[in-house]
MMTF fields as JSON, N, C-alpha, C and O atoms, coordinates in Angstrom:
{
  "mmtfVersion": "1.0.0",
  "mmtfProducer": "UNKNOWN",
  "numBonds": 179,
  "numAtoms": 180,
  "numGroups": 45,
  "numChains": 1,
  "numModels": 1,
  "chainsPerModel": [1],
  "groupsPerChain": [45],
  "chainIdList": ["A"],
  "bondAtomList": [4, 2, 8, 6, 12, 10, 16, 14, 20, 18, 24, 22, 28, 26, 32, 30, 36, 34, 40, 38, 44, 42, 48, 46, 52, 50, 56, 54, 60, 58, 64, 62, 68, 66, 72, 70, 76, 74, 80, 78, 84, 82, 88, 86, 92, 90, 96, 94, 100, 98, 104, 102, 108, 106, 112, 110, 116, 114, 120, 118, 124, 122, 128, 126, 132, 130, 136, 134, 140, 138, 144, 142, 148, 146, 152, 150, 156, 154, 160, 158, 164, 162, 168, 166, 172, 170, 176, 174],
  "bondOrderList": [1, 1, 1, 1, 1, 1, 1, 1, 1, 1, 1, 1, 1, 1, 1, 1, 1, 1, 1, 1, 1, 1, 1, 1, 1, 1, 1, 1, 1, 1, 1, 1, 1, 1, 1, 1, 1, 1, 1, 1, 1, 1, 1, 1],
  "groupList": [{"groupName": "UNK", "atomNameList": ["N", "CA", "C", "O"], "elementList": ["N", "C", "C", "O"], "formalChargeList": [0, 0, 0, 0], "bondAtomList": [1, 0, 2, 1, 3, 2], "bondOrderList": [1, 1, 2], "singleLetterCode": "X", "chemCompType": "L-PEPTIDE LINKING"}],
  "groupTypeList": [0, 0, 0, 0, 0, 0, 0, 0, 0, 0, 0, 0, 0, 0, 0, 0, 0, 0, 0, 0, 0, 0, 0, 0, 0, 0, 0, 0, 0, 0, 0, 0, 0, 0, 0, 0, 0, 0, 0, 0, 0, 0, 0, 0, 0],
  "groupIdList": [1, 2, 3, 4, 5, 6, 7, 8, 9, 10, 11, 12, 13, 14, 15, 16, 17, 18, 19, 20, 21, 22, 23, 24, 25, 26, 27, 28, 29, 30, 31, 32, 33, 34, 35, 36, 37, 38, 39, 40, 41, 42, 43, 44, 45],
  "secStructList": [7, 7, 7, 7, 7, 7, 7, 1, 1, 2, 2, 2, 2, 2, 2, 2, 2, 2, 1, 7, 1, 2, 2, 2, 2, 2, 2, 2, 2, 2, 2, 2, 2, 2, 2, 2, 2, 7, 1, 6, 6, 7, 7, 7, 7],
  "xCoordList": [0.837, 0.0, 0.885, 1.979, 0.28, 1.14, 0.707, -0.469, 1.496, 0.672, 1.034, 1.999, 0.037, 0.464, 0.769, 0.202, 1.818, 1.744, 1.348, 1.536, 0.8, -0.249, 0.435, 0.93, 0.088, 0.293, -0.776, -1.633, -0.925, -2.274, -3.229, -4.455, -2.245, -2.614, -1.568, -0.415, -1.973, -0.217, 0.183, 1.186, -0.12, 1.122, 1.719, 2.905, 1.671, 2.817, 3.593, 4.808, 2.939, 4.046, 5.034, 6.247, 4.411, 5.238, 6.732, 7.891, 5.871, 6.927, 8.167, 9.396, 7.321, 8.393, 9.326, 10.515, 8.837, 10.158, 10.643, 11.442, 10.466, 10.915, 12.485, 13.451, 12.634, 13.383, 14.876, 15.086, 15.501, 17.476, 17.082, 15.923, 18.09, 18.386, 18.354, 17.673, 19.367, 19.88, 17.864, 17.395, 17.15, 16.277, 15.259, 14.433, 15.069, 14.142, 14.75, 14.007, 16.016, 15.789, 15.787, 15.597, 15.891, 15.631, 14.112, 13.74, 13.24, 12.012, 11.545, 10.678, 12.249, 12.077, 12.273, 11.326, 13.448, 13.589, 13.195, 13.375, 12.207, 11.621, 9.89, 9.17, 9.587, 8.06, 8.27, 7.431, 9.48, 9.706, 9.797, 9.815, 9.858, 10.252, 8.814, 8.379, 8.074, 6.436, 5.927, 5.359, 5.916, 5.548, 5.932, 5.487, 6.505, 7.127, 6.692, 5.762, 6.873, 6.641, 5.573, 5.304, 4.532, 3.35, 4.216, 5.32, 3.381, 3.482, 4.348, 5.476, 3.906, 4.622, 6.316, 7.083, 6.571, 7.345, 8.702, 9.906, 7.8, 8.543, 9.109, 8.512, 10.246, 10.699, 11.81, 12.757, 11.549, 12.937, 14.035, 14.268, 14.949, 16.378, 16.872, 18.046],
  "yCoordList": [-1.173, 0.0, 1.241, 1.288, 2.326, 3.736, 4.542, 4.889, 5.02, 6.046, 7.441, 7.528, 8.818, 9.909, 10.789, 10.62, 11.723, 12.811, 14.145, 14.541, 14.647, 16.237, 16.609, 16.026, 18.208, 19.431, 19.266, 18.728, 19.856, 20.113, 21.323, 21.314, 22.632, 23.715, 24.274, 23.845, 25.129, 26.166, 26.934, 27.532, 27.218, 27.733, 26.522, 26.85, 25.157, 24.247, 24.116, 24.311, 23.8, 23.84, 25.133, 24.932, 26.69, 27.312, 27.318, 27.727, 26.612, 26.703, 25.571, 25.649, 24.644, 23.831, 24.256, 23.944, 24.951, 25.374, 26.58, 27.188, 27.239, 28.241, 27.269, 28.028, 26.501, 25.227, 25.285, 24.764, 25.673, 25.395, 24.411, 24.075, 24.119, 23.171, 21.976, 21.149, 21.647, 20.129, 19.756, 18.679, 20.513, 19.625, 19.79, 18.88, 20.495, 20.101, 18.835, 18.015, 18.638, 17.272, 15.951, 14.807, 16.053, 15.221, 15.217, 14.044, 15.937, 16.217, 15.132, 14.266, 15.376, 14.588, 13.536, 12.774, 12.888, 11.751, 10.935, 9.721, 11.918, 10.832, 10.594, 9.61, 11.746, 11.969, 10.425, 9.552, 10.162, 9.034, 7.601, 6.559, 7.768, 6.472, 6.007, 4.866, 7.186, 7.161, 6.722, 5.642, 7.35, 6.888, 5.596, 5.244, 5.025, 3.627, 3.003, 2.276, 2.916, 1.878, 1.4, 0.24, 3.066, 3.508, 3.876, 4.413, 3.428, 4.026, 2.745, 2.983, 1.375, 0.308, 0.205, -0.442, 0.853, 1.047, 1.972, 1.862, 3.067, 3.925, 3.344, 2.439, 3.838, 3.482, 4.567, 4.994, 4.906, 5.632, 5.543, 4.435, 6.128, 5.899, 5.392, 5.036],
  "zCoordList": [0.0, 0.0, 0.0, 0.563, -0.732, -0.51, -0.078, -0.196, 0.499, 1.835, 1.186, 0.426, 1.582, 0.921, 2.45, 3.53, 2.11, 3.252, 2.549, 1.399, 3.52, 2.759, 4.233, 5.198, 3.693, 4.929, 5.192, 4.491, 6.606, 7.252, 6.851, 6.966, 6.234, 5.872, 5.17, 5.107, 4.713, 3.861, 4.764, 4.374, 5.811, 6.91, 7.149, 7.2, 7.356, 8.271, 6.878, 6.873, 5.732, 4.104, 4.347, 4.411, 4.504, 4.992, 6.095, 6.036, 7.044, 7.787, 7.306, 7.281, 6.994, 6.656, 5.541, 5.596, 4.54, 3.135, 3.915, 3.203, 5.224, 6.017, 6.896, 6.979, 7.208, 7.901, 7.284, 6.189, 7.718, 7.628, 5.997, 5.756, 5.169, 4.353, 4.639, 4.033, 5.963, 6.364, 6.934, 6.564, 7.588, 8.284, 7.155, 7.216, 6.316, 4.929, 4.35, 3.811, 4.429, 3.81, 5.11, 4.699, 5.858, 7.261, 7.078, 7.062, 6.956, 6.801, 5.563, 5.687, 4.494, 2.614, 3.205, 3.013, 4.174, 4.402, 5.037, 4.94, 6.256, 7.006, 6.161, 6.332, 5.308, 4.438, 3.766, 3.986, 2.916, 1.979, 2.548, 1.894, 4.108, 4.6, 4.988, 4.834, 5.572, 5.208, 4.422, 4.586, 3.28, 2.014, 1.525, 0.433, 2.012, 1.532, 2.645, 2.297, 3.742, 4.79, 5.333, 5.647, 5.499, 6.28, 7.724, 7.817, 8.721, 10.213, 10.664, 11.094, 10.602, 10.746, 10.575, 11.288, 9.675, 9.214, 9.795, 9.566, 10.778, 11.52, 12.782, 13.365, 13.222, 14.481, 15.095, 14.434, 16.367, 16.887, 16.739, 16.256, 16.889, 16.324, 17.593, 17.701]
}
């Protein structure tokens, strides 16, 4: 199954393309591990 991630609104999209470089893509990377895994999929470091 593929899971989609949406903003909640265009202020949190805001804030997020507002975010340092390094944690926009920490951000891409954890959206994609989403998108591929679902929630199951997630785990703490």
């Amino acid at each position: 199954m593929s899971w989609k991630v949406i903003f909640v609104n265009e202020r949190a999209e805001v804030e997020v393309k507002a975010l340092p470089m390094d944690m926009q893509a920490r951000f891409a990377r954890l959206t994609d591990m989403f998108r591929n895994n679902g929630p199951v999929g997630m785990r703490e470091p």
